[in-house]
C-alpha positions as CSV (number, residue, x, y, z in Angstrom):
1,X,-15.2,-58.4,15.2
2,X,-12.5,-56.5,17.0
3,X,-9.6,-58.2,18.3
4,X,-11.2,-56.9,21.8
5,X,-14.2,-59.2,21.0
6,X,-12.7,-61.7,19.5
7,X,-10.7,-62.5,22.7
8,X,-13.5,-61.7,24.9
9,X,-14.9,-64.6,22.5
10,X,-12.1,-67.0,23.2
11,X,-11.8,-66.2,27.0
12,X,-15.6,-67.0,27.2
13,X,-14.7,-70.8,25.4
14,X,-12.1,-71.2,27.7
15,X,-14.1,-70.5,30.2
16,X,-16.9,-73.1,30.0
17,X,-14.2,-75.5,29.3
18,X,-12.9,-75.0,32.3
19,X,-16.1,-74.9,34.1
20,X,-16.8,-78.3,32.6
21,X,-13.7,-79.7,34.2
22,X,-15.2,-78.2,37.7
23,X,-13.1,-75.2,38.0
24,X,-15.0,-72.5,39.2
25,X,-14.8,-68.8,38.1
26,X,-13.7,-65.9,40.4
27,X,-13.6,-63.1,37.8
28,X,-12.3,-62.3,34.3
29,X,-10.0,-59.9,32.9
30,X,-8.4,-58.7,36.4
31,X,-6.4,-55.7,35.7
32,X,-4.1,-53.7,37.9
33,X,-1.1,-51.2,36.4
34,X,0.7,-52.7,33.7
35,X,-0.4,-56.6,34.2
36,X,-3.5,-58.4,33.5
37,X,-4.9,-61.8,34.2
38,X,-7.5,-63.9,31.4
39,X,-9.3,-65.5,34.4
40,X,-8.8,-66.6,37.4
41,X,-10.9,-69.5,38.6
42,X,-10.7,-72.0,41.6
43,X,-9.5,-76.1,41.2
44,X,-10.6,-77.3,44.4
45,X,-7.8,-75.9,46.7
46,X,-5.9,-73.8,44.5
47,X,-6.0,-71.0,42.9
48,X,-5.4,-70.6,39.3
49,X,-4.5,-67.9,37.1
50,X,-4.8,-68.5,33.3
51,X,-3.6,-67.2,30.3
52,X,-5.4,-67.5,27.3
53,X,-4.5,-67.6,23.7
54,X,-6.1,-68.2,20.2
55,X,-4.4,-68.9,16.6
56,X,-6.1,-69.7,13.7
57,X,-4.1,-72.7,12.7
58,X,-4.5,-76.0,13.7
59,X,-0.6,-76.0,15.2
60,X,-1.0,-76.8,19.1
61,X,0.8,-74.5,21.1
62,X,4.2,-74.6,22.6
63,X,4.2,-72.6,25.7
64,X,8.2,-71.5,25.2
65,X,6.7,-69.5,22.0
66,X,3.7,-67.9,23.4
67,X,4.4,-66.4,26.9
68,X,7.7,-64.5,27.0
69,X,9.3,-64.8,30.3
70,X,8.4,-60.9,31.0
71,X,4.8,-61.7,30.5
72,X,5.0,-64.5,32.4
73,X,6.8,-62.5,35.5
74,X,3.9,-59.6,34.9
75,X,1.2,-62.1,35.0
76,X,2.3,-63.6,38.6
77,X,3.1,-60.2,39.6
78,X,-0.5,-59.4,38.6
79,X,-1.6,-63.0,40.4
80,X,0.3,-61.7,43.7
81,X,-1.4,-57.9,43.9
82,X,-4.9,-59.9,43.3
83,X,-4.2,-62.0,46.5
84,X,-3.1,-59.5,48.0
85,X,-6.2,-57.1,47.3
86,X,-8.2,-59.7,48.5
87,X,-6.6,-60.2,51.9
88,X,-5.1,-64.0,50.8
89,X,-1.7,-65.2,51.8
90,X,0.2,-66.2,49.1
91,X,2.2,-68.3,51.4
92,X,-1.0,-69.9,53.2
93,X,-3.0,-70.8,49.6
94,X,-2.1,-72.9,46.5
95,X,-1.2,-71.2,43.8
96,X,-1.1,-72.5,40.0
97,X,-0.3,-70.7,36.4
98,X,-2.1,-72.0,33.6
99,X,-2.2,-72.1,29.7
100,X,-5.4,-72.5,28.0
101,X,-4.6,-72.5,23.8
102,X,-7.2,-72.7,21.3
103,X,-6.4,-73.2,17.8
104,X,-8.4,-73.8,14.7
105,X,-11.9,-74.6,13.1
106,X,-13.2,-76.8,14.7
107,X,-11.8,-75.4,18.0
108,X,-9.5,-77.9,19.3
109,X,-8.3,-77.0,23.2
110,X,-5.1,-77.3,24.9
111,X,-5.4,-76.9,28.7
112,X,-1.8,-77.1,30.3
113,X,-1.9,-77.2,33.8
114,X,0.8,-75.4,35.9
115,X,2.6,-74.2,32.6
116,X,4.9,-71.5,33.9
């Protein structure tokens, strides 16, 4: 499996875990210039944009170690052009950045809300 796949994989688990919790999905892998976005779902009123991220061991993540603060700025840089290409007001909607980390066999799932 290509590391293509395999996060395809891993953004599809996240995904249904999140659908579970009622968030619903807007679209997957938005992509514009240099920044990306895993998914991007709805919470009720907000709007959330998550990361996604997979490691083999069972060590739960620590979001200081995962997202650098460049890819952080990239992805809510990525988050405004998506509003923004979709006629939404930043300034009139919620807005929220999440972590979703998946680690191990079993997969275990760390969903941390508003983590950047």
């Amino acid at each position: 499996m290509s590391s293509k796949e395999a996060g395809n994989c891993f953004e599809t688990i996240a995904c249904e875990y999140l659908e579970q919790k009622e968030l619903k999905l807007v679209t997957r892998n938005y992509r514009v210039n240099d920044g990306e976005v895993d998914l991007i779902m709805k919470d009720g009123q907000y709007w959330v944009f998550i990361e996604v991220k997979y490691r083999q061991n069972d060590r739960m993540y620590d979001i200081r170690e995962v997202l650098e603060p460049e890819q952080k700025k990239r992805i809510k840089r990525t988050a405004k052009l998506f509003l923004h290409q979709h006629k939404i007001s930043e300034f009139e909607v919620r807005i929220r950045f999440d972590f979703v980390g998946i680690t191990g066999t079993p997969f275990q799932i760390e969903w941390l809300q508003d983590a950047f």
